[in-house]
C-alpha positions, 0 to 999 in steps of 0.5 A: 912385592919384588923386594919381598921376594928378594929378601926371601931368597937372599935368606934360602939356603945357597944349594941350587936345588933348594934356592930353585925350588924357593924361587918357584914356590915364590913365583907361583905364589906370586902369580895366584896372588896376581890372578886372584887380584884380576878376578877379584877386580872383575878384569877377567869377566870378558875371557870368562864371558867368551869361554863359556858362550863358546861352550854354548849353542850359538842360537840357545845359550841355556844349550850346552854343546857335545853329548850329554855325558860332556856337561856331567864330565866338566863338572867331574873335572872342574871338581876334582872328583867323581868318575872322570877324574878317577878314570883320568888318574887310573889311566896316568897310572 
């Protein structure tokens, strides 16, 4: 993988900007890659187990935690649509 990485870069253009930009398309590429791999191979089950007991009340798990417009607002979010989002973009706007 590192070599292919540094064939790809030897083969950019020699402008900073885009010799920069190749090198950040590439490590982000890199690191899904390495993520995608863990999740895969179930090496991130113990972080997922805890995030979502942490969102959970401790004594009924089926329980989330917050107000009742926190779980909908998530699930918004997680998505990538529907109110929240739109209200979140509006404001950065």
């Amino acid at each position: 993988m590192k070599q292919l990485l540094l064939s790809i870069l030897k083969s950019v253009p020699q402008e900073p900007l885009v010799r920069i930009t190749a090198l950040v398309l590439a490590t982000g590429l890199w690191s899904f890659i390495e993520i995608t791999n863990n999740v895969l191979e179930c090496d991130t089950r113990a972080f997922d187990d805890s995030a979502v007991r942490i969102l959970r009340q401790p004594t009924d798990l089926s329980r989330p935690m917050g107000p009742s417009w926190l779980p909908e607002a998530g699930r918004d979010v997680a998505a990538l649509g529907g109110v929240t989002v739109l209200l979140l973009v509006i404001a950065v706007l």
